[in-house]
N, C-alpha and C positions, 0 to 999 in steps of 0.2 A: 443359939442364933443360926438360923441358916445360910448358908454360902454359898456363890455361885461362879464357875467359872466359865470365860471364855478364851477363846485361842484363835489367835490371829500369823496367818501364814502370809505376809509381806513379799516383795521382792528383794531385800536383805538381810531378811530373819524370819525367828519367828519369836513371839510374844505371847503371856499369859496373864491373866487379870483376874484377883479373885475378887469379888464385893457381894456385901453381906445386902440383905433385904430391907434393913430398918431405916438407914438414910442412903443406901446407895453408895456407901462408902467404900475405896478401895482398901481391902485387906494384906492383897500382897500383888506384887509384880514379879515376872520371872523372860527371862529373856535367851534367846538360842541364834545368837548372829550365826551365818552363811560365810563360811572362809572367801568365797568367792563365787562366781555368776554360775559355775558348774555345778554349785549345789540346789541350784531352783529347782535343774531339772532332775533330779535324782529321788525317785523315791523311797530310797535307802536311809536319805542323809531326812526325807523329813518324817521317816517312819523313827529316825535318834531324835530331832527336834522335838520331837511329838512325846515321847517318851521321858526326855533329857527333861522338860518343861514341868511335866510331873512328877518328877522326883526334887524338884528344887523347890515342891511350895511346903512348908511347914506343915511336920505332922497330924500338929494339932487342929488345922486347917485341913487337910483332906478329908479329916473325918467329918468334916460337918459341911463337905459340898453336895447341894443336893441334885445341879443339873452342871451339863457339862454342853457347849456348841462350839465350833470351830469353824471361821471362815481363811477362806481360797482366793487365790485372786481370780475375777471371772474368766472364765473361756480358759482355765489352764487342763486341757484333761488328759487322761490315758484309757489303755483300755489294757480290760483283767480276765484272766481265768477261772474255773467255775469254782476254785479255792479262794479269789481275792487277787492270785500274785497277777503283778502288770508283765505282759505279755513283751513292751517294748517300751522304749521310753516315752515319756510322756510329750505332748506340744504344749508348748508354754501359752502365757496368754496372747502373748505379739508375735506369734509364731502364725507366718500367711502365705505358708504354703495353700492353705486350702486357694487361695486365688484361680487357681489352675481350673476347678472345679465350680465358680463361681456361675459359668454360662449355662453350664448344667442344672444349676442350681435356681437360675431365673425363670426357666421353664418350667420350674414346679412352682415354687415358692411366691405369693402375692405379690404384687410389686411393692419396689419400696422397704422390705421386711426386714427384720432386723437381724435372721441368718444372715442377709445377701452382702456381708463380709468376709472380708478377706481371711480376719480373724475368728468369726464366730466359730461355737463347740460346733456346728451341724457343718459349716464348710471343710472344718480341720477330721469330722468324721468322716464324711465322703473321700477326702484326702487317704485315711488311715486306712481303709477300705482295699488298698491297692498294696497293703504291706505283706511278705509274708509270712506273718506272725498272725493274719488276722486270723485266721483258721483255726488257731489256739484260744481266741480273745471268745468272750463270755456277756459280758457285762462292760458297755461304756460309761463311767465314771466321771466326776469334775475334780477336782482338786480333795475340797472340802468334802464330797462322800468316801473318799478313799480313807482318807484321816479317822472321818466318822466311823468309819467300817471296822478300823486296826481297834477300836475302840469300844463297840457295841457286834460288832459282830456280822449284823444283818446286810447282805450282799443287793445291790440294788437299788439305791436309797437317795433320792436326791432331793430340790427344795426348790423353790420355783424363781428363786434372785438365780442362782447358780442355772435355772435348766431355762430361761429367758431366750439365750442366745442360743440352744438349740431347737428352739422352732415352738416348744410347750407356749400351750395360749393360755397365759395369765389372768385374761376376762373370765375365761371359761372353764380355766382348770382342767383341763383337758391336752392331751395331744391333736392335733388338727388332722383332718383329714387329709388333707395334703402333702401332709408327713410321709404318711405310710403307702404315698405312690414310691417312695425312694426304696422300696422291699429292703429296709438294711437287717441280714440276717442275727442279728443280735440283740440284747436285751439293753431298752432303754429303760433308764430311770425311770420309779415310782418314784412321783412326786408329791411334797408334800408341802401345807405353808412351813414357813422358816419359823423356828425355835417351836414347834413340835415333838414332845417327849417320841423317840422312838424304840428307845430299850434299855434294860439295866445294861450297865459297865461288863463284860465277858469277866467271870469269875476270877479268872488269871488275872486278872489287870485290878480286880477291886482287891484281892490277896495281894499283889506285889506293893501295891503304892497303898495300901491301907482304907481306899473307900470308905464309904458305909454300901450295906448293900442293898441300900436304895437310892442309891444315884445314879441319874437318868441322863442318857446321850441325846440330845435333842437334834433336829433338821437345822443346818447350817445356813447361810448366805454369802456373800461376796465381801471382798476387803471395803470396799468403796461403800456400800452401804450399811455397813457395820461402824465407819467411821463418820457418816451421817447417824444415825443412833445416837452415836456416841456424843455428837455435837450440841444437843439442847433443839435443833430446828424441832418444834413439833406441828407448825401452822402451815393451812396455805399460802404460798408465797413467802415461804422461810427456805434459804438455801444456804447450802456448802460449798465452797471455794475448797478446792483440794490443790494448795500448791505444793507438790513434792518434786519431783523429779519431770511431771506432768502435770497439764492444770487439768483438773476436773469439775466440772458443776454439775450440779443436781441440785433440783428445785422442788419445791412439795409442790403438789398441782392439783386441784379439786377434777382436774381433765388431762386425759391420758393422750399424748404427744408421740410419736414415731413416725419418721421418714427415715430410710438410712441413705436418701440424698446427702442430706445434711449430719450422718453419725448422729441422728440424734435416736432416743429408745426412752422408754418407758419402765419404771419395774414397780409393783403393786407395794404400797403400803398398806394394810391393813385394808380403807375405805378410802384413799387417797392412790397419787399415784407420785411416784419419784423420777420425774424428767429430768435428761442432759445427757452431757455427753462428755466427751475425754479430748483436748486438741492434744499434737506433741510438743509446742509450747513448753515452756517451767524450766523449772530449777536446774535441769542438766544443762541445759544451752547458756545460763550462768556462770556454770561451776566451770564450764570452757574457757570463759575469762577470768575468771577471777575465783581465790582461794575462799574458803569459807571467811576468815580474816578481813579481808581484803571488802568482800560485800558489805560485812558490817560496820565498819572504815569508813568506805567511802557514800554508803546509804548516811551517815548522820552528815556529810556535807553536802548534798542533794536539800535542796527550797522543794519540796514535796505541795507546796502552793503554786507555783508556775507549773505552764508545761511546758515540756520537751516540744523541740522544733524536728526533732527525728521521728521516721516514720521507718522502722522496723516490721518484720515479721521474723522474731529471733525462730528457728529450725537446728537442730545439727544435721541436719538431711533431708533433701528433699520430700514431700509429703506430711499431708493433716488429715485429720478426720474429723473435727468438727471445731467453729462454726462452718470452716469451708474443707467439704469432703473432696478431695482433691492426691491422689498419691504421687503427682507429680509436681506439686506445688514446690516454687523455689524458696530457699531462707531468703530473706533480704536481711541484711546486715552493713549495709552500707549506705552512705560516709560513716567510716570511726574517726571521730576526733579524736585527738591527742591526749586531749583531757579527759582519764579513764571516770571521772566525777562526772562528768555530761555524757560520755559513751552511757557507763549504768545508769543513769536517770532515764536516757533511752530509752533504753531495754525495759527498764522496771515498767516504762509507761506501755509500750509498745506491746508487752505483755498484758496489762491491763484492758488497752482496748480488745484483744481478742477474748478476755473474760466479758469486758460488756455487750463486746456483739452477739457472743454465745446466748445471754439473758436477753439481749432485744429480738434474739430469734426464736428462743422457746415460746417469749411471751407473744412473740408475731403469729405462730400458731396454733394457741390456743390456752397456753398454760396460762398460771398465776399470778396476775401482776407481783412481782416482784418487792419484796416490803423488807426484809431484813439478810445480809449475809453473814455466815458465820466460817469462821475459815481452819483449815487444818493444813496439816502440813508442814516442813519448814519454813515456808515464805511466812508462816502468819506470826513469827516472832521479828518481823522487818516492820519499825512502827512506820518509817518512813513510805514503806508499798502500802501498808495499810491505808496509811493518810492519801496518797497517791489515787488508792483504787477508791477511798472512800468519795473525794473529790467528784471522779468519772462517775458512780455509779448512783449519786445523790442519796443516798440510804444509809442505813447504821451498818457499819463494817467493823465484825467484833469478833474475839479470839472463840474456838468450842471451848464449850464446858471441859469437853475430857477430846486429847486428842485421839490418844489410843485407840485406833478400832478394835481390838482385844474386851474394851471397857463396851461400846456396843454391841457384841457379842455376848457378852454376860448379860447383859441386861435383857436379849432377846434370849436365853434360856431361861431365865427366871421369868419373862412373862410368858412363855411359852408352859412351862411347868405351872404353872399358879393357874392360867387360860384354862387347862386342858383335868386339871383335879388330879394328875397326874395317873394319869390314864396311859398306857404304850400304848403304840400302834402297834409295835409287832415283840411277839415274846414266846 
């Protein structure tokens, strides 16, 4: 039986997922937590994760994986020398410095575009531009090609979730013209669709951990849509609620959506297209008040059939990015009642409206009416937010099939291998 694995590089860990071909079933899990926030940025610590991940999945299982993918969180990059090694440290995904370079960047760039972030890969390159390491730099990389690379070997390599928010036009598969008034003297990514065989495993790596020597390194994608995968959405107007630490939605859309007024973007599924956006909202503005304990406590004395008379905009800090794009926007968090029971009902709701205005605004421009959510994340074991947001959002509001993005990842290696006849692109 064949087997396939994916790998998921998180903001706390990182994750591995093997599942076999015949039902989909997961074979093994393997896991490599981050001591702490200094390991995100370190590509030391996830060139051990990476490694560490692969030594811990059973023998007998390695020999019979037959494709391998790995996602990144988006917009996390570095840049490398013409050996692979990163020249300097890498900018994380919410790393906005590029801001600085933003005005520069509106002069090129369409209006509206989904660089013209403070975050995106193409503002944090223009940023990187000014270091001086860059004169040594080679190749601009994401997260997940760097991984790919320690792994397959091939220097260069990207996939079109990951190269999105560097300017790559996902209609047209192509870099734009407008790109290359920026003269950036260095090598951007070949891009390729996501889960794409791109090469055997480097001999060293299929000898250490035992391969077989026909397992194939495929073109990767982003955390966010690996955990859409991963969820069961596969219709128009099927989405994912990602409540973790952030909310995130993403909506299946028969029609492709982007303003970056509103943080809102687009990324190609297959012949569809995967709308939404990320507010800063969720689970961390939570964990502010109250213990993990504590939430689950007092969510079963919450009436999740009334609403809350508070009107919240829970923030830890000022600024959102979608529904309302805005970096200076205030938290509102006040009146706190006394009663930490009516304070989180709150919150829980307050939170909620910003997921439905989120979907009233996709759909307002053009996407999929909206027919099913399915949710990932921590928040989607709160049956009480469930019933809450199911309420607001009048629709079926239901757990993913698999939450692990790890498990979506697998699954786009194996169709990407099965797609492709197993064919490399580069060898």
């Amino acid at each position: 039986m064949n087997l396939y694995l994916g790998i998921d590089f998180g903001t706390s860990g990182a994750r591995g997922v093997v599942i076999d071909e015949e039902a989909y079933c997961i074979q093994a899990e393997v896991r490599y937590p981050f001591q702490d926030s200094t390991a995100t940025v370190t590509p030391k610590i996830w060139q051990e994760a990476l490694f560490v991940l692969l030594e811990q999945i059973p023998d007998q299982l390695r020999r019979k994986i037959k494709a391998i993918a790995i996602n990144g969180t988006s917009s996390t990059v570095l840049l490398v020398d013409a050996a692979g090694n990163p020249t300097d440290a890498p900018l994380m995904y919410n790393d906005a410095r590029g801001s600085l370079l933003l005005e520069h960047l509106r002069s090129i760039a369409p209006p509206n575009h989904t660089v013209l972030s403070a975050t995106s890969s193409l503002a944090k390159l223009l940023w990187m531009r000014q270091l001086p390491s860059f004169s040594e730099a080679r190749y601009f990389l994401h997260q997940a090609d760097w991984l790919g690379f320690l792994l397959h070997g091939q220097l260069g390599i990207s996939d079109y979730h990951n190269a999105l928010k560097l300017g790559y036009d996902v209609e047209e598969l192509k870099y734009p013209e407008w790109l290359e008034k920026l003269q950036i003297p260095i090598q951007l990514p070949h891009v390729l669709t996501p889960g794409t065989p791109i090469a055997e495993l480097r001999p060293e790596i299929m000898d250490k951990f035992g391969f077989s020597r026909d397992c194939l390194v495929c073109a990767g994608t982003t955390d966010s849509i690996a955990a859409f995968l991963a969820s069961g959405a596969k219709l128009p107007g099927e989405a994912v609620t990602s409540l973790g630490s952030t909310l995130v939605l993403k909506l299946l859309s028969r029609t492709r959506v982007e303003d970056a007024r509103y943080g809102i973007y687009s990324h190609r599924l297959s012949d569809l297209w995967l709308t939404g956006g990320a507010s800063n909202t969720g689970g961390a503005v939570l964990k502010q008040f109250f213990t993990n304990a504590e939430l689950e406590s007092l969510s079963r004395e919450i009436d999740a059939s009334k609403a809350s008379e508070l009107d919240y905009y829970p923030l830890l800090k000022a600024g959102d990015r979608f529904p309302i794009n805005d970096p200076n926007l205030a938290p509102r968090l006040e009146p706190r009642p006394d009663n930490p029971v009516e304070f989180l009902h709150g919150l829980l709701e307050s939170i909620t409206h910003i997921e439905a205005r989120g979907y009233e605004l996709l759909q307002e421009m053009g996407a999929d009416k909206l027919s099913r959510v399915y949710t990932a994340g921590g928040g989607a074991a709160n049956d009480t937010w469930t019933a809450i947001r199911a309420r607001y959002l009048q629709i079926p509001v239901v757990a993913s099939v698999y939450t692990e993005a790890a498990y979506g990842t697998a699954l786009l290696g194996m169709e990407g291998v099965k797609n492709s006849n197993c064919v490399t692109i580069f060898s």
